[in-house]
N, C-alpha and C positions, 0 to 999 in steps of 0.2 A: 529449818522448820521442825516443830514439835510434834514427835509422834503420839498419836491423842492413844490412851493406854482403856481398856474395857474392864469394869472395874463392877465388884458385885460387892455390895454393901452387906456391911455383920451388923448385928444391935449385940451392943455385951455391955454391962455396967451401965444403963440406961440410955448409952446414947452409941453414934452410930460412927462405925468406922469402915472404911474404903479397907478394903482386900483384894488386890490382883486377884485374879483368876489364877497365874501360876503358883499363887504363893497357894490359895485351895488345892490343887495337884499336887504341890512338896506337904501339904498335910497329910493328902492320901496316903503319898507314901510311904509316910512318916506314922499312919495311923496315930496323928497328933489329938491330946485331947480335942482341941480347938474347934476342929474339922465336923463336930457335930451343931455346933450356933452355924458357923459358916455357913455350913449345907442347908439349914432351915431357912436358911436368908436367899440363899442361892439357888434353890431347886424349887419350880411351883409345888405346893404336895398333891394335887392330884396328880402329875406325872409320877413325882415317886410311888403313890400307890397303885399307881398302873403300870406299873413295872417299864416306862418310859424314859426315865431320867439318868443324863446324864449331864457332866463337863470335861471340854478337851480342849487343848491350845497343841498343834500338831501330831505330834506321835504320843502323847501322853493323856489318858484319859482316868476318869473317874464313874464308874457306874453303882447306882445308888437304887436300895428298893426296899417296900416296906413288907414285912413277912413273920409269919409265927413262930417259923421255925428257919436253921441257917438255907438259903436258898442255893440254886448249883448253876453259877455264870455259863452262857453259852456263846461264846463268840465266832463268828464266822465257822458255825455247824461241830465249832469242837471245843473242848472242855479250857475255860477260861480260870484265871487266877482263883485262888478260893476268896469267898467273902467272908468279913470279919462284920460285927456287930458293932457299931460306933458308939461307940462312948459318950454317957449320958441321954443316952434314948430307949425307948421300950421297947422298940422291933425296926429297928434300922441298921442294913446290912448294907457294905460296900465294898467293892475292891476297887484296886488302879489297877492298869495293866497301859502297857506301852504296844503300841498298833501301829505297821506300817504306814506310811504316808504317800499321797497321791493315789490313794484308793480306797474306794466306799467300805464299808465295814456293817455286818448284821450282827444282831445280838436281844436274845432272850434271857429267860428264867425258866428253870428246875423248883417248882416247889410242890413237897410230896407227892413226888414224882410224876407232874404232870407242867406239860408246857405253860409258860404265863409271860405277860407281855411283851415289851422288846420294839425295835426297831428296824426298821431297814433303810439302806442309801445313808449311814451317818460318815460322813466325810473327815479323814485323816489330813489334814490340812498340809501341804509342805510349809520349806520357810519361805519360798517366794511367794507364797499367799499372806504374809504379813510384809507390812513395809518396814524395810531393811534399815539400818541407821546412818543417816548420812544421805540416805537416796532421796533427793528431790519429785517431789507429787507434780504429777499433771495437772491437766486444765482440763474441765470438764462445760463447755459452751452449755448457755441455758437452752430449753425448750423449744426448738422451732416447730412449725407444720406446712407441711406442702400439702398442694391438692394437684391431685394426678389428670394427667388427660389419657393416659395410655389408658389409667384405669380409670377414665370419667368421671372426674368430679370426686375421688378419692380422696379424704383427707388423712394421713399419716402423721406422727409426731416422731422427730428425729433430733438426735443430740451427737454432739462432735466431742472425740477427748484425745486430746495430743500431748504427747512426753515432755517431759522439760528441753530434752534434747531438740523438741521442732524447733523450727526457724523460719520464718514466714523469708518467703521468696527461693526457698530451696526446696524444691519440691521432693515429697517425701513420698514414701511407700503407703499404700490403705488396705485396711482389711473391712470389710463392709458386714456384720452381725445382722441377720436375723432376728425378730425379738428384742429387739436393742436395748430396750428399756429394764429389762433383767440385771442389767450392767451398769445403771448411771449412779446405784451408792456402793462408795467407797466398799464398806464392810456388810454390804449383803451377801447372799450363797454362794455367787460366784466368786468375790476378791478379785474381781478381774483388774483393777484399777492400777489395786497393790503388786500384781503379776506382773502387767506391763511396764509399768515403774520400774522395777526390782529389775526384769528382764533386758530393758531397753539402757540402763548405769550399765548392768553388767558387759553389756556389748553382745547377750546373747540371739540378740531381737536388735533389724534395726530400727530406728527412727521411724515410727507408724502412725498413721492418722486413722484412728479408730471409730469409723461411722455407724453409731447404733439409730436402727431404724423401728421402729413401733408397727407391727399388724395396720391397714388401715380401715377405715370405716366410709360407710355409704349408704346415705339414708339413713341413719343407723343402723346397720346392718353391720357385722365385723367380716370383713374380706379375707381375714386369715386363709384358711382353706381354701379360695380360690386362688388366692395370691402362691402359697404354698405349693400346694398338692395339685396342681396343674399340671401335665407335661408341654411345656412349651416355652418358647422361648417369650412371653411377653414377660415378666419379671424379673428379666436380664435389660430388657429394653429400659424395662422404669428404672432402675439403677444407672445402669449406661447412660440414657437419655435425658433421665428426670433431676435425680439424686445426686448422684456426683456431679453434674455440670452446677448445682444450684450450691455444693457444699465447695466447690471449686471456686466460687465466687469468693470467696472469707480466706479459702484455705490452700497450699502452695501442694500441690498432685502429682502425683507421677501417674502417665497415663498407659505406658506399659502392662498389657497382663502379665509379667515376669514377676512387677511388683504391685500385685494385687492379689490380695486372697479372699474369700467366699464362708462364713462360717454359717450353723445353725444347730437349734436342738429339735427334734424329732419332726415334723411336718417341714421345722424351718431347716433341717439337713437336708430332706430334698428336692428343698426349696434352691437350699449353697448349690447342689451336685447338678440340678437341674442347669441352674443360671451358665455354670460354669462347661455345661456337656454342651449346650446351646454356641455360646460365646467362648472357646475356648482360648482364643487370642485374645480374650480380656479377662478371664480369670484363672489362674494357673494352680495356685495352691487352696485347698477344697478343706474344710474340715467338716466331717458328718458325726452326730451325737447323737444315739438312740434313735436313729432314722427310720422313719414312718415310709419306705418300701413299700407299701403296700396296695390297696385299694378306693385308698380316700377319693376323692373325686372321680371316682367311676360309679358310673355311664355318670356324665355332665350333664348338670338342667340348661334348658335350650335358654332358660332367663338368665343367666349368667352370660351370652351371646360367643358361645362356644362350641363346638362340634365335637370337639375331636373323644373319644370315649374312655383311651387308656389312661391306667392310674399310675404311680410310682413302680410297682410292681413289674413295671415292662424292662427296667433300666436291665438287673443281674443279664436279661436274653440280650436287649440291644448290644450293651457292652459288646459281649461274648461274639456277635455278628457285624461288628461295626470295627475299623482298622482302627489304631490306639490313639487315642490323645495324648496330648500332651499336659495331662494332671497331674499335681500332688496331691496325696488323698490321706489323712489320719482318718480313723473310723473308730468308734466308741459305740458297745453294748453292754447289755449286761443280761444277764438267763433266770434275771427274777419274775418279767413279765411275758407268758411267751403266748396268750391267745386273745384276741379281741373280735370282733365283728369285720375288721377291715381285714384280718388276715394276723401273721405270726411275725410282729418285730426281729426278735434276734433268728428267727430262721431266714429270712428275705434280706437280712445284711451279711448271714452266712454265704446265702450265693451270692450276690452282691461282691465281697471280699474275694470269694474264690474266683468269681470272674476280671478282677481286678488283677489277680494271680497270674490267671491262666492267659490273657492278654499283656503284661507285661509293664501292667503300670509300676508307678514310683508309689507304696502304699503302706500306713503301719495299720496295724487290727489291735487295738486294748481290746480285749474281754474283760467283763469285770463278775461279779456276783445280784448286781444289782438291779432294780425294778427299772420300769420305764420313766426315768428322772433327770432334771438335769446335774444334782449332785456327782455321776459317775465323770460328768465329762467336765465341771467346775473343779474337780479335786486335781485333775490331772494336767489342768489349762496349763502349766510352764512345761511341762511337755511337748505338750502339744503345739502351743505356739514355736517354742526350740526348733523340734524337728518341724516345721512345716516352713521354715524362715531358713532351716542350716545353710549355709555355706552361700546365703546370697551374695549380693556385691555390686553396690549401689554403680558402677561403672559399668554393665552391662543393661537389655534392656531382650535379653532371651536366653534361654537355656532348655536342654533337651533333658527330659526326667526320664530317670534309669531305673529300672529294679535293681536293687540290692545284690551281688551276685548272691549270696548268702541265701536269698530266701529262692532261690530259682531250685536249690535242692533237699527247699523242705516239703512236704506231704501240705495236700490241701486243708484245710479245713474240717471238721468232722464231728457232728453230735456224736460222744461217747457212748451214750446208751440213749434209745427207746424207751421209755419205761413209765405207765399212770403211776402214780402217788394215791395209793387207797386210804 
């Protein structure tokens, strides 16, 4: 099958011609005349004069602005390649620069000597985020909706995507998404499609049945947040009870938690950690993105037909007081957003992590630079899935998760400095 290519259209000589995206990047760096019709065609101009615009295909990028005088690139807080003036335009400055990959990237403007636009959470894509040549695409099941009885009359929308590698009647391994619907185009922010593809050829990932589930609704009302940010175990049930038994029907399961994992981004992280602290004999390997820790549903409205009062917040003490589970746990933040109303993201995954530590779980920590987005934990996913999958083996049906010795003799955790920003 043909990998469909993303193509940004030139007008020159009155009519209109297809130009890869990479072949714009080898102009950049080429400061090719060319590169300035390109870029008119390729960049909205209100982004470029909001000093917002850019183009990237993995480590290779182009940032593009419009200005009086030569402007001073600011990439991740430190001085970026110099800009040049593109050829054939009255005040258009660009550079390339090449940017690590599997991690978010910030970036500004210097101009007469005062900060101007920029961005934050822009993602260095890897190559397992484009599909590979020769790797066969998944299948991506249309649209279904369930209605819940755990959650009364709940109705949810859920979609199934299984690797080329499935094979109906060999029951395969599942990871069950949060937010599921983030996931169902190919080349949205996450690329998750292209990951698991790419991962699952390579052998680094096995054979996964990938259940993305949608928030659900009631009365119209969006259940997120109860669903979410609950502590308790009913959201392990509706999975357990509801969800998988009905996606079990179409699809070949493995029903061990050894080959089950739990993922989500922020509410839906501890929503994964929640489901799987409750059920740990059914979900073993955990992934948490920008985890919302915090206060969200506390104190509970008694209409919701709930009691109990604690939020997210209690897990860093619970952990720390409760004998260990048996979890795999990846963890993703980032220390661009650090205060809200519920409380402080990346400080409540700090303890979180360091109690992770100090009880002896199986656990990696990304830090990144980033806001509270799911960009930080989409750029990193063939990581994250790699290590959260390493070294299974489909002939087993349990395994005991180790700390690392390696990290047992590193130092906890630690905000580096205190310090307002006047």
């Amino acid at each position: 099958m043909k990998t469909l290519s993303i193509f940004l259209y030139v007008c020159a000589a009155g009519f209109a011609q297809s130009v890869p995206v990479e072949e714009i990047l080898s102009m950049a760096q080429k400061k090719s005349a060319q590169l300035g019709p390109a870029l008119q065609n390729a960049l909205k101009d209100e982004d470029v004069r909001k000093g917002a615009a850019y183009l990237a295909k993995g480590p290779d990028f182009v940032f593009v602005v419009e200005a009086a005088s030569e402007p001073r690139l600011v990439i991740n807080d430190e001085p970026g390649p110099r800009m040049w003036k593109v050829k054939g335009t009255a005040n258009r400055w660009a550079a390339a620069a090449k940017l690590k990959t599997s991690r978010t990237h910030n970036f500004h403007y210097v101009v007469d000597g005062k900060d101007f636009g920029g961005h934050t959470d822009v993602m260095a894509y890897s190559e397992s985020h484009y599909l590979k040549p020769g790797v066969p695409m998944g299948t991506l099941s249309e649209k279904k909706t369930h209605t819940s009885r755990i959650y009364d009359g709940m109705a949810a929308d859920y979609w199934v995507y299984t690797p080329a590698g499935y094979k109906a009647g060999t029951p395969a391994a599942v990871m069950f998404w949060t937010d599921g619907e983030v996931h169902i185009h190919r080349d949205s922010g996450s690329r998750a499609q292209n990951v698991w593809d790419n991962l699952t050829y390579e052998k680094k990932i096995p054979v996964i049945v990938q259940v993305l589930v949608s928030p659900g609704i009631r009365n119209g009302r969006r259940m997120r947040s109860i669903q979410y940010d609950s502590v308790d175990d009913r959201f392990a049930r509706y999975v357990l009870e509801e969800i998988l038994p009905e996606v079990g029907k179409t699809y070949s399961l493995r029903t061990d938690g050894y080959s089950r994992a739990i993922a989500g981004d922020s509410s839906g992280a501890i929503c994964a950690f929640n489901a799987a602290w409750w059920r740990t004999a059914d979900f073993s390997r955990v992934l948490l993105r920008i985890g919302s820790f915090t206060s969200i549903q506390w104190p509970r409205r008694a209409s919701d037909g709930l009691t109990e009062k604690d939020g997210g917040y209690i897990f860093p003490y619970l952990i720390r007081k409760s004998p260990r589970k048996n979890i795999r746990v990846w963890m993703q933040d980032g220390f661009g957003d650090l205060e809200n109303d519920h409380g402080s993201w990346p400080a409540t995954n700090l303890a979180l992590v360091n109690s992770f530590k100090m009880q002896g779980y199986d656990f990696h920590m990304s830090w990144g630079n980033g806001t509270h987005s799911r960009n930080g934990g989409n750029v990193e996913m063939a990581e994250e899935m790699t290590w959260l999958w390493r070294d299974y083996d489909p002939a087993k049906t349990s395994q005991e998760f180790v700390q690392d010795p390696a990290e047992k003799d590193k130092p906890y955790f630690r905000i580096k400095a205190l310090n307002r920003v006047e």
